[in-house]
C-alpha positions in Angstrom: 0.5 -35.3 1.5 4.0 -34.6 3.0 7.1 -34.6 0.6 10.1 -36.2 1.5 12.8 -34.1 1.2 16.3 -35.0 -1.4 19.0 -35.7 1.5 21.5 -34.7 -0.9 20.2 -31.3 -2.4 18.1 -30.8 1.3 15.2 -29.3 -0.5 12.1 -29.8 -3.0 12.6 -27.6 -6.0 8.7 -28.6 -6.7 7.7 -26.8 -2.9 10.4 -25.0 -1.6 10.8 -27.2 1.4 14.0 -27.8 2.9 16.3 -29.5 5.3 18.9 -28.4 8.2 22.2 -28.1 6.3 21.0 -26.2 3.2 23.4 -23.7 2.5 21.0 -19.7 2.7 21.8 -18.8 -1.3 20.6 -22.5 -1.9 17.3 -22.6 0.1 16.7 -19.0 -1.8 17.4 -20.9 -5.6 15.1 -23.4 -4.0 12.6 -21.2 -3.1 12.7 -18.9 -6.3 12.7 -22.7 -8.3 9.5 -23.5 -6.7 8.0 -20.1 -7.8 9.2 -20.1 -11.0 7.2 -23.2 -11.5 4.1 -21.9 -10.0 4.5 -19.1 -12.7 4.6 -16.2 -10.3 5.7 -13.2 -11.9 9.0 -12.2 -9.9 10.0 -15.2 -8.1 14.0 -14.1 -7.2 12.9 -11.4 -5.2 10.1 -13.5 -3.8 12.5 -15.9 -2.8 14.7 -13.4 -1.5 12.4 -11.7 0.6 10.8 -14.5 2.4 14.7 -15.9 3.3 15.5 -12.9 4.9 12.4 -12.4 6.8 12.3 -15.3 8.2 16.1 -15.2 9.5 16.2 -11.7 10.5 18.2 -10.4 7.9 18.0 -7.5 5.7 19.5 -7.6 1.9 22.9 -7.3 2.9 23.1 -9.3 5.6 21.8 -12.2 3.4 24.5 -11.6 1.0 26.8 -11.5 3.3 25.8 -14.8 4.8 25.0 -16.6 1.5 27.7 -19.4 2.6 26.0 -20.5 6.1 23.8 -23.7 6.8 20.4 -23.3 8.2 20.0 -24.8 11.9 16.6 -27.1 11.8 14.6 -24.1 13.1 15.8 -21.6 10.3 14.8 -24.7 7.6 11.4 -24.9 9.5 10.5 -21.0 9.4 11.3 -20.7 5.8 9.8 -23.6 4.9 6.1 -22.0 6.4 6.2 -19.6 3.4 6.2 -21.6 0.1 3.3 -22.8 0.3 1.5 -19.8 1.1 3.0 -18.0 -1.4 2.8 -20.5 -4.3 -0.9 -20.3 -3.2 -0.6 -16.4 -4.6 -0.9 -15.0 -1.0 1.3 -11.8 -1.3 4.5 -11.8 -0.2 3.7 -8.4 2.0 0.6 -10.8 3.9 3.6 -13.2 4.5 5.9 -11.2 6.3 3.4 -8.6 7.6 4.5 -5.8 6.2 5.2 -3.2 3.6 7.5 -0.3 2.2 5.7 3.0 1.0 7.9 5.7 0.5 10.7 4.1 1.9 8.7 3.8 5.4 7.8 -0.2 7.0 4.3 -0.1 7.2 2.3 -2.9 9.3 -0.6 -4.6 7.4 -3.7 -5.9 8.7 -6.7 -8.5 6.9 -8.6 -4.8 6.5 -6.0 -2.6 4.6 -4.7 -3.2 1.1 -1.5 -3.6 0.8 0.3 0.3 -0.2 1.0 -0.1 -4.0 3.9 1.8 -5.5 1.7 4.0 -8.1 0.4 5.8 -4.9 3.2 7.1 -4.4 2.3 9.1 -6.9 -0.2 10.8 -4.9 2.6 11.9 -2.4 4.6 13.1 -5.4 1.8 15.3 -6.6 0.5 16.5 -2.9 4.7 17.8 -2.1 4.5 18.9 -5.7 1.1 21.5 -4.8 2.9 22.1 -1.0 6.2 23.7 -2.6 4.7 25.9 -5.1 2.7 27.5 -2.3 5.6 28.0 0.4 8.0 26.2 2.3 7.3 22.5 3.8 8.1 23.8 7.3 4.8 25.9 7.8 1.8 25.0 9.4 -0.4 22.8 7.8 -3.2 20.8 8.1 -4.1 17.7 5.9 -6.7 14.7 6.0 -6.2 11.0 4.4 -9.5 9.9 3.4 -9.8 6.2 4.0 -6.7 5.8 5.0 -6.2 1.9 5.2 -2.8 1.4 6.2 -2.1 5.2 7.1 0.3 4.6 4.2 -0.9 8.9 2.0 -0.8 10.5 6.2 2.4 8.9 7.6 4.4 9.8 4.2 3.2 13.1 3.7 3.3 13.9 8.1 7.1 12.6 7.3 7.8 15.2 4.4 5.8 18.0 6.0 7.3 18.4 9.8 5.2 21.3 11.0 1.9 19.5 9.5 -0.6 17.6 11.5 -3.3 15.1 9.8 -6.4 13.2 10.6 -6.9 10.1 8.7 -10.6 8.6 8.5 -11.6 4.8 8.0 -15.1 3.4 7.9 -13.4 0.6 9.5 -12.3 0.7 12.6 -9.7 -2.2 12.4 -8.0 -0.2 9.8 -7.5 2.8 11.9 -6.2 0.6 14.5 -3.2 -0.4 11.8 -3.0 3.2 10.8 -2.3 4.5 13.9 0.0 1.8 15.0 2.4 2.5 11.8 2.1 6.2 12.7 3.2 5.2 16.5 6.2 3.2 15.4 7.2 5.8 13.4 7.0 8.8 15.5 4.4 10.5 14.0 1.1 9.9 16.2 1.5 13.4 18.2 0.5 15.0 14.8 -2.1 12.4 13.5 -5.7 11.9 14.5 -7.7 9.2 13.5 -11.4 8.7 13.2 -14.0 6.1 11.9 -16.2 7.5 9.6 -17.0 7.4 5.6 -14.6 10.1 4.2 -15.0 13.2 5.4 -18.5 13.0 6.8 -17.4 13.7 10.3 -14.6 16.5 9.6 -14.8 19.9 9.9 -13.1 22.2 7.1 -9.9 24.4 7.0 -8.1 21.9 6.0 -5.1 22.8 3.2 -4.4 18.7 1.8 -6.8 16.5 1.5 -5.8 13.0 0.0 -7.6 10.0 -1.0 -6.8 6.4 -2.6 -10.7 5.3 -2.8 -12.2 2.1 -4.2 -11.9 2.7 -7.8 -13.0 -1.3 -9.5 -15.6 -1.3 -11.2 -17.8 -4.0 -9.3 -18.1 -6.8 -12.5 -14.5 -6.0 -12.8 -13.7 -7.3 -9.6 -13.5 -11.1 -10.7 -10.8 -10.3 -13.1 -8.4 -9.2 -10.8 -4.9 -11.3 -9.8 -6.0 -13.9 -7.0 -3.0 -11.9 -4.6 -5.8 -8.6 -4.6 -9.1 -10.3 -5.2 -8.8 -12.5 -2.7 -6.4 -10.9 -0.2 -7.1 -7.6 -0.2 -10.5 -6.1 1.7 -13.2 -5.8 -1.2 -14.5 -2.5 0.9 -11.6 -1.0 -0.4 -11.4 -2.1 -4.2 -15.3 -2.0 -4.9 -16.0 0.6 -6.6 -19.4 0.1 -7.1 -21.4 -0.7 -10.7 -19.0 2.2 -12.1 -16.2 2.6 -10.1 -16.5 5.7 -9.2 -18.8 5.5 -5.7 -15.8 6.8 -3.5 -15.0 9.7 -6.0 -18.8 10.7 -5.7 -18.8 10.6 -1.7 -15.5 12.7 -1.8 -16.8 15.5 -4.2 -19.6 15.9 -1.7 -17.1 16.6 1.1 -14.5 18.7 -0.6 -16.3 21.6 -1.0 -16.5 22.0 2.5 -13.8 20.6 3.4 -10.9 22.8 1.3 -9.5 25.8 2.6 -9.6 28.7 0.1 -6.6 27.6 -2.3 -6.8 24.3 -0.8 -5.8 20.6 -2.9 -7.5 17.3 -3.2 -5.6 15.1 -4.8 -7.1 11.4 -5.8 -5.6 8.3 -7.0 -6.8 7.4 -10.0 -7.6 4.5 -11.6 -6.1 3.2 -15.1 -8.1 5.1 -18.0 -10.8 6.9 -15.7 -9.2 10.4 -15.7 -12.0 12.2 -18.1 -14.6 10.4 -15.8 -13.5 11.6 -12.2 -12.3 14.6 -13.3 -16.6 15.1 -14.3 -17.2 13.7 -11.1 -16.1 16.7 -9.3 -17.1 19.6 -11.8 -19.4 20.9 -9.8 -20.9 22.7 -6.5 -17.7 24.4 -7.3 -15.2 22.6 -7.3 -13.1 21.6 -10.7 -9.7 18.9 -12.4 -6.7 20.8 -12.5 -3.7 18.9 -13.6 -2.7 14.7 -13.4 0.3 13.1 -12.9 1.5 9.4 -14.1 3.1 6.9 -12.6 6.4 5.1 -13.5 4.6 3.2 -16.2 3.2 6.6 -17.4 -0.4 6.1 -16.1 -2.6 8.8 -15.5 -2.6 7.8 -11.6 -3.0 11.4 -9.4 -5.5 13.7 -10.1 -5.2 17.5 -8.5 -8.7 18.6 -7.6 -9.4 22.3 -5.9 -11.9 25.4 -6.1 -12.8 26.7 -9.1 -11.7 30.4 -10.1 
C-alpha cells in the first residue's frame, strides 16, 4: 500500500518516506523516527549513514549541508532505504560497503559483513609481528577464509614488505576479496585461491589468520535477523559444536607454520578452553588471548609447542 506523504512535514515519521523540499537534518530525524519505531538498536547513526550515502556525502559534509532541501531525486534515493532497513537488512548491505580498520571494504551476498571484534585479530597478529622484529621485513602471511579480504588487506596495510594469500571455498568471495585489495593498492602482494583453509597451501608461512564459522548449528536460529538472514550461513555454521573450522585449521597449521610461526583465530564468545583443546595436539599448542572492547575473549594466539 503506498503512503501519502504530510505536505507540510514532507515525510512519514511511520516509513521514512519523504518529499522534494525536506530540509537534509529533517529527512535524517525522519529516518532515525522511523527506526526508532521499528526498535532498531542505533537508529541516529542509521539514519545518518543511509542520508549521506545516498547524497554523496561524507559526515562533515552532511553537517555542513544540514540546511539544504532535497531535489525530487535526492527524496527518491533516500527514500529506497527505509524500508530495507526497517526490514533489519544491515545498513553495510544497503550502502555496499564496510569500514574495517579504517579501510572501505566492498561486500558481496557471500561474505559477512567485517565485525569490529575482529579487529582484534589484527591487534593480536601486529602484537606477535613487533615482538619478533620490525614490521618492514619480509614476511609472509595467509587469511584463511577470507570472505571479504577484511584480516589480509589490514594486516598487507600494516606490514609493507609482507605479501599474503587469502583462501575462500567460495569463489565469489575471493572475487570481493581481491577487488577490495585492488582498490586499495594492495593486489601486487596478495594471492588468492579457492580452496577449504589451507588445504591447497604450501608452508613457510610466518602469519596465519583465520575468522572461521564459530555457531554452533542449533544456535543459528537465535541469531539477530540482520546475520541470520543476511549473512552467508557457510560462514557462521559452525557445525553441531561450533568448532568444525577450528578442527580443519589445526589439521593445516602444523604444516603450514614456519618455525616460530603464529596462528591466530577469532574466537567466539565463551569457547576459549574449547579451541584452545582443539589445537593441543600433533604439536601444536594456546598461547595467550586477547579481548575485545567489551572484554571478550575474542583472539586466540596459536603456534608450535616448545
Amino acid at each position: 500500500m503506498s503512503v501519502v506523504l504530510d505536505r507540510k512535514s514532507h515525510s512519514d515519521t511511520r516509513t521514512g518516506e519523504l518529499a522534494a523540499g525536506v530540509q537534509i537534518v529533517q529527512a535524517r530525524r525522519a529516518l532515525a523516527r522511523a527506526f526508532r519505531s521499528a526498535g532498531l538498536d542505533t537508529p541516529d547513526l542509521d539514519a545518518r549513514v543511509l542520508v549521506g550515502h545516498a547524497l554523496g556525502l561524507d559526515h562533515a559534509a552532511l553537517a555542513a549541508a544540514a540546511s539544504q532541501p532535497l531535489s525530487h531525486p535526492d527524496a527518491a534515493r533516500i527514500s529506497q532505504s527505509p524500508a530495507r532497513r526497517r526490514a533489519r537488512e544491515p545498513v553495510a548491505r544497503i550502502v555496499g560497503y564496510k569500514e574495517f580498520w579504517g579501510l572501505n571494504l566492498r561486500l558481496g551476498p557471500a561474505t559477512l559483513v567485517p565485525r569490529p571484534e575482529t579487529e582484534t585479530v589484527v591487534e593480536m597478529a601486529l602484537v606477535l609481528i613487533d615482538a619478533v622484529g620490525p614490521r618492514q621485513r619480509a614476511l609472509r602471511i595467509a587469511d584463511l577464509g577470507t570472505g571479504s579480504g577484511a584480516l589480509l588487506v589490514a594486516l598487507l596495510r600494516e606490514l609493507p614488505n609482507a605479501v599474503g594469500v587469502a583462501t575462500d571455498i567460495d569463489p565469489a568471495a575471493l572475487a570481493v576479496a581481491h577487488d577490495n585489495a585492488a582498490r586499495l593498492g594492495l593486489a601486487g602482494r596478495a594471492a588468492f585461491v579457492a580452496c577449504d583453509f589451507g588445504a591447497a597451501l604450501a608452508g613457510g608461512l610466518d602469519l596465519v589468520v583465520s575468522n572461521p564459522p564459530y555457531i554452533r548449528r542449533n544456535d543459528m536460529m537465535a541469531l539477530a535477523p540482520e546475520v541470520r538472514v543476511h549473512d552467508p550461513h557457510a560462514a557462521l555454521d559452525g557445525g553441531p559444536d561450533g568448532l568444525a573450522g577450528y578442527r580443519a585449521l589445526a589439521r593445516d597449521a602444523p604444516r603450514l607454520l614456519k618455525p616460530g610461526g603464529h596462528l591466530v583465530v577469532e574466537l567466539g564468545a565463551g569457547t576459549e578452553r574449547d579451541v584452545a583443546a582443539v589445537f593441543s595436539h600433533d604439536g601444536m599448542a594456546a598461547g595467550a588471548s586477547r579481548p575485545d572492547l567489551a572484554g571478550v575473549a575474542r583472539a586466540l594466539h596459536i603456534h608450535h609447542a616448545e
